[in-house]
C-alpha positions in Angstrom: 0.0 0.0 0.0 1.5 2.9 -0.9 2.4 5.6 2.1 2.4 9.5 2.2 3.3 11.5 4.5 1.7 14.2 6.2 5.0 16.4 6.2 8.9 15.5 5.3 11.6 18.4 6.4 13.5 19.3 3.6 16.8 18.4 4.5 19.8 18.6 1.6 23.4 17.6 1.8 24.2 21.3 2.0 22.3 21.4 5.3 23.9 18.4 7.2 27.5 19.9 5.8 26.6 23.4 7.4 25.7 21.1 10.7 29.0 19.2 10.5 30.3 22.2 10.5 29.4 23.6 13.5 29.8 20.2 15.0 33.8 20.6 14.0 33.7 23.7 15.3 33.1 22.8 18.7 31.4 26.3 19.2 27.9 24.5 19.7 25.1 27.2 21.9 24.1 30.3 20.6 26.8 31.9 18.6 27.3 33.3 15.1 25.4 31.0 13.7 22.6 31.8 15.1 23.1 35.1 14.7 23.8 34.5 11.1 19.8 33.1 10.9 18.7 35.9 12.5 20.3 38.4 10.1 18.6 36.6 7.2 15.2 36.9 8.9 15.7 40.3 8.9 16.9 40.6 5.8 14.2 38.9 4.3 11.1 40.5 6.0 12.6 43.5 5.9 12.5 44.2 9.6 15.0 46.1 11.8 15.3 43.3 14.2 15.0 39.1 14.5 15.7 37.0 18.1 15.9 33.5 18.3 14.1 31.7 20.4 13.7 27.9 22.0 10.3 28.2 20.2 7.4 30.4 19.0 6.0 29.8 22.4 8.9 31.2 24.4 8.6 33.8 21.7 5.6 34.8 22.6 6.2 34.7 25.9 8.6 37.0 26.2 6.6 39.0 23.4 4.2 40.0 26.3 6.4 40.4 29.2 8.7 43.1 26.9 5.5 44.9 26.6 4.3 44.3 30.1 1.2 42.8 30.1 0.7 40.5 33.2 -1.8 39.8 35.8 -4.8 42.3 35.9 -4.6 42.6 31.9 -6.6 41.0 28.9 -5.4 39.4 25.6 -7.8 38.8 23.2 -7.1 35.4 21.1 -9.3 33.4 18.6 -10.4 30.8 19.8 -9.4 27.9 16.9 -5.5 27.8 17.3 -3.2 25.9 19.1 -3.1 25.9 22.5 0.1 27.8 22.8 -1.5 31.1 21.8 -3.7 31.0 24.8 -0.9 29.5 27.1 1.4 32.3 27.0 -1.2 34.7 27.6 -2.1 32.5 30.8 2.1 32.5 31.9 2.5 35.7 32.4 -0.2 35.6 34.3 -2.8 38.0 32.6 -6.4 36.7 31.4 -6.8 35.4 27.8 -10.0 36.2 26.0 -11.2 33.9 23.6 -13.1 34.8 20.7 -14.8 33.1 17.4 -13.3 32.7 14.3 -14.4 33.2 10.7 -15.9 29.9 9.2 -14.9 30.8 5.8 -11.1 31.2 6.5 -10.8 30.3 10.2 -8.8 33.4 11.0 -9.8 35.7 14.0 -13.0 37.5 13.7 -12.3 41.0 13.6 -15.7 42.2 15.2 -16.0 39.9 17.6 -12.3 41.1 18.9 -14.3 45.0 18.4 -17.7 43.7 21.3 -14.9 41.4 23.5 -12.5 44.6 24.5 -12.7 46.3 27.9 -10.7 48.8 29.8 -8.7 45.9 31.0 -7.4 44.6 27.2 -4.0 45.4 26.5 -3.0 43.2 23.3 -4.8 40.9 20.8 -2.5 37.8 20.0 -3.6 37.5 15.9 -3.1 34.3 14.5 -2.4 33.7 10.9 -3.4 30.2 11.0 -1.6 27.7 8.5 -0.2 30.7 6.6 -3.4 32.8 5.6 -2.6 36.4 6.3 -4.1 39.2 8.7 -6.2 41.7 7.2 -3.9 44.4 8.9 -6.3 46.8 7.3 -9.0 45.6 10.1 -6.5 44.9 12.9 -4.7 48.3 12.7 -8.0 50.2 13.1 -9.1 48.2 16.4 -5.6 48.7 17.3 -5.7 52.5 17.0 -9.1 52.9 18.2 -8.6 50.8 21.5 -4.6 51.8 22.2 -3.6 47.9 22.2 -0.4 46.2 20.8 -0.8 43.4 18.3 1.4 40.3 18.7 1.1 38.2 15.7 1.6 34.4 16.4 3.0 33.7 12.9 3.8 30.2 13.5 3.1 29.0 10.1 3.8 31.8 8.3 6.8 32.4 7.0 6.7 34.0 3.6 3.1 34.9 3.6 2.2 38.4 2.4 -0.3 40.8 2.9 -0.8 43.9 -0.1 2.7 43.2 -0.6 4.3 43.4 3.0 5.6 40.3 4.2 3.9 38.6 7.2 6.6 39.5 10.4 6.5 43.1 9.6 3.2 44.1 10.1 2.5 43.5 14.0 4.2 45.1 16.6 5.8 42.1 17.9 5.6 38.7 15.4 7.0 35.1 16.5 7.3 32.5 13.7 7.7 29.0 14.6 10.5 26.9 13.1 9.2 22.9 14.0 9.7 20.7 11.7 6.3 20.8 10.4 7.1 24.5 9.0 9.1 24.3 5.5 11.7 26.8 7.5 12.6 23.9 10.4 15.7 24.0 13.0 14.2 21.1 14.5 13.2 23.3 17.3 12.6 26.8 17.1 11.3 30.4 16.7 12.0 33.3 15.6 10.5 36.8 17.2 10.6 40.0 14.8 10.1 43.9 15.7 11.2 47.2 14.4 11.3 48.1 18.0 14.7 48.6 19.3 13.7 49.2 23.3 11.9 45.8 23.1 14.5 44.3 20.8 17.1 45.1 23.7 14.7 43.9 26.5 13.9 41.0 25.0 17.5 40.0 24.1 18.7 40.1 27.7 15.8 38.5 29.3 16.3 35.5 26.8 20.2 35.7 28.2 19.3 35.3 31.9 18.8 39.2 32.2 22.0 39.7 31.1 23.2 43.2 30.2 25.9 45.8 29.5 27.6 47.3 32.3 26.5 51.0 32.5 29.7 51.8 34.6 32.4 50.2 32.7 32.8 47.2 30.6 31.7 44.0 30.6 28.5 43.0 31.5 26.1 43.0 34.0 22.6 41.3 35.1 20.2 43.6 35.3 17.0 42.0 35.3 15.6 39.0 36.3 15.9 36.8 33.0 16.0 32.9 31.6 17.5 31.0 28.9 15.9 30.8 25.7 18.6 30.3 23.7 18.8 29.0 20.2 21.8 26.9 19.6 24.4 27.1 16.5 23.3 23.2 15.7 20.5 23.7 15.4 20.3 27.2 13.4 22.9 25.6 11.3 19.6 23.4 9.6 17.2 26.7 9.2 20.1 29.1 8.1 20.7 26.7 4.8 16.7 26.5 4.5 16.6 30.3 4.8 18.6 31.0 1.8 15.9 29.0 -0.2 13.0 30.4 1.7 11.7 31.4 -2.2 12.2 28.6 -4.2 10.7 26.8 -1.0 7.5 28.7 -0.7 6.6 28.2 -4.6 7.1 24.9 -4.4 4.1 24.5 -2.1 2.1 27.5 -3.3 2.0 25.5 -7.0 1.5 22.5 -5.0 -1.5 24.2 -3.4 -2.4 24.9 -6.9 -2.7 21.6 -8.0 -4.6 20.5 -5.1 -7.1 23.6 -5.8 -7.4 22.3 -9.2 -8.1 18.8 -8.7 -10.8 19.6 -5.4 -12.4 23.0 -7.7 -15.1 20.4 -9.4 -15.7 18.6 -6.2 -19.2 19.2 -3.6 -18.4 17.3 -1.0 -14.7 19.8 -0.5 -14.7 22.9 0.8 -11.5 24.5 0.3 -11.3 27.9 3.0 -10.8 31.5 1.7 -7.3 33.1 1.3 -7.4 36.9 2.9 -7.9 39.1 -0.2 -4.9 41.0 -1.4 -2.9 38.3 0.8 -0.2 35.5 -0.5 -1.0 32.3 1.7 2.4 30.1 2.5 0.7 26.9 3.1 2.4 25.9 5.8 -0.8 23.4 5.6 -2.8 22.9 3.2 -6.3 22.4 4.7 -9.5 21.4 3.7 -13.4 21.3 5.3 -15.1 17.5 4.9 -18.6 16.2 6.4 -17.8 13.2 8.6 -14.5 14.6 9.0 -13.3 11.7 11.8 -14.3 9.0 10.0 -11.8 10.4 6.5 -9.5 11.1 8.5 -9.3 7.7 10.3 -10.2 6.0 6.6 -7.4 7.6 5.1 -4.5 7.0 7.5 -6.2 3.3 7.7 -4.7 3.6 3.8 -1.4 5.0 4.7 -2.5 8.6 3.9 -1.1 10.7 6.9 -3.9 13.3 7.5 -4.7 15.7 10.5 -6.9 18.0 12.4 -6.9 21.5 11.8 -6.3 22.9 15.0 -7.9 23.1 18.6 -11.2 24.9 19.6 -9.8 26.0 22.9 -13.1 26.8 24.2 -13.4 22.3 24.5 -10.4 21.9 26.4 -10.1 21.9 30.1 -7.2 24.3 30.6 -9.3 26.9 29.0 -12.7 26.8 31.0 -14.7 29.4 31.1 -13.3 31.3 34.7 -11.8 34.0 36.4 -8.9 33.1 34.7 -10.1 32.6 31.2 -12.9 34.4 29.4 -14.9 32.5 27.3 -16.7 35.8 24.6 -19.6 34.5 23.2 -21.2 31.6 21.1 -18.3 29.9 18.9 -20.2 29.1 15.6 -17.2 28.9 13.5 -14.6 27.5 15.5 -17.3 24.8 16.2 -17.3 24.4 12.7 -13.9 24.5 12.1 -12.4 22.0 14.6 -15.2 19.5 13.2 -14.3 19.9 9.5 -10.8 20.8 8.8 -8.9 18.7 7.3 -4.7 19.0 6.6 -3.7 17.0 3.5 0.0 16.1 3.1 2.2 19.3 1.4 6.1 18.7 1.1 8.6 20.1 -1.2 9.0 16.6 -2.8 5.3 15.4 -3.2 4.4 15.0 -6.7 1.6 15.3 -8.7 1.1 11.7 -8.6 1.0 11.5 -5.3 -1.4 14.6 -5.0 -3.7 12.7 -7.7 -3.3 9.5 -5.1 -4.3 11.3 -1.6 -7.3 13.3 -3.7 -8.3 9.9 -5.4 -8.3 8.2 -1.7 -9.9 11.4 -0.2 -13.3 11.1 -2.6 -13.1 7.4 -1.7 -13.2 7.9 2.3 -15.9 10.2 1.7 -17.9 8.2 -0.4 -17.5 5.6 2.2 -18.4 8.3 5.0 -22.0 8.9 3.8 
């Protein structure tokens, strides 16, 4: 039976030299390596500054406590993401607010962020699920109106666009993640981005144990309370090599995309989700909505087809019950929707055609079988 994979990092000969190479060098934590990676983040989005991180999720983390937001404050957050969005929110100890999504591209929905603010919100954590951009259009004028920061959790969107501007220069604060489920992968791994330099300087030491220069001489100091969050060389040895290809990369899956688009356009029982307008969509996943969405997706993998979920409605899970601690805002229509019929089919740089003609083939089959 003939197996596909849900994802497959794309690792080269180039990239395990580059790791060898820091291997040799016996230089092996954060060093210029890393700092290398972060200079071609910048370079490529165009933004003043890029930090390394552990992961997106310490990224975001230390997003909110550089533009302290703690206990006594409210983040807004969609509700159909993964649970990290919420979690950091929750860390540093402020309240997240969890509203609906937008059935048709299961992004945040921007009036329901407009009813949910109080005199207590500080930030709205945006998510740009599977690499669908923001409409920044939408999110800058709540941001303006109510005086909040946005903190983009661009997990899966590196090289997603937006009218032309590149997804981790928009927000005030933007983590991507670099899993290996991303196309941009250091095994572990994130990456925050800001054209602040006051942040950028805050959150640099606090990911270096606080760590500082010495106002009153040389050397260094430790001026603040901080941790370690760290990115090592080894492992920014894999996504600097990646990063360098980050375009030829990203149109390998956005024709791949294509081809999936063309072979589900004729098809009822496929609902493919909208792509914000004016915006480039990476397809960090490519995802789909299906009736009976458990049963295809146990069908398929029963075939060797590796499939998944969406994401999470957080508003189902215990950790985020409705409380003082957690604000549930309103019905969740199309999250509920969302977490029931999405559907990620396998995207890699070295799928083919036949494959995608396979997995579409098998996916009308399951269906059939479903009803």
């Amino acid at each position: 039976m003939r197996k596909i994979p849900l994802i497959k990092p794309y690792i080269t000969e180039s990239t395990k030299a580059r790791v060898l190479e820091v291997l040799d060098s016996g230089f092996l934590t954060e060093g210029s390596v890393t700092q290398s990676l972060e200079k071609a983040f910048c370079d490529y989005l165009k933004v003043d500054h890029a930090l390394a991180f552990t992961s997106c999720t310490t990224g975001l983390e230390v997003a909110l406590r550089a533009l302290k937001i703690g206990p006594g404050d409210e983040v807004i957050v969609p509700a159909y993401t993964y649970p990290a969005t919420a979690n950091v929110v929750s860390i540093v100890g402020a309240t997240p607010v969890i509203v609906d999504v937008d059935k048709g591209n299961m992004l945040i929905d921007y009036e329901k962020i407009e009813s949910s603010v109080t005199d207590r919100t500080r930030a709205i954590i945006s998510v740009s699920l599977f690499g669908n951009p923001l409409d920044y259009g939408k999110l800058d004028k709540i941001k303006h109106k109510h005086d909040l920061y946005i903190v983009e959790d661009a997990a899966c969107s590196i090289g997603s666009e937006i009218g032309g501007r590149k997804v981790g220069s928009l927000a005030d604060i933007s983590v991507f993640s670099m899993h290996p489920r991303k196309f941009i992968t250091t095994g572990e791994g994130g990456m925050l981005t800001t054209d602040n330099s006051d942040w950028a300087d805050w959150i640099s030491s606090y990911k270096h144990f606080g760590m500082a220069p010495h106002k009153q001489g040389a050397g260094m100091t430790f001026d603040k309370v901080g941790t370690n969050y760290k990115l090592s060389d080894v492992l920014s040895a894999i996504g600097l090599d990646q990063i360098k290809q980050v375009d030829e990369l990203l149109d390998r899956r956005i024709k791949l995309a294509g081809y999936y688009d063309s072979l589900l356009a004729s098809s009822s029982d496929v609902l493919v989700p909208d792509t914000t307008a004016t915006g480039k969509h990476s397809y960090q996943s490519y995802c789909i909505y299906v009736e009976n969405r458990d049963f295809v997706l146990n069908d398929l993998r029963s075939r060797q087809i590796e499939v998944q979920i969406g994401s999470y409605a957080l508003h189902h899970l215990p950790a985020f019950a409705d409380s003082a601690q957690c604000r549930i805002e309103g019905e969740m229509p199309g999250t509920n929707y969302s977490a029931s019929h999405a559907l990620v089919l396998p995207l890699y740089h070295d799928l083919s055609h036949g494959d995608q003609d396979y997995v579409v083939e098998e996916l009308h089959n399951s269906i059939s079988r479903s009803k």
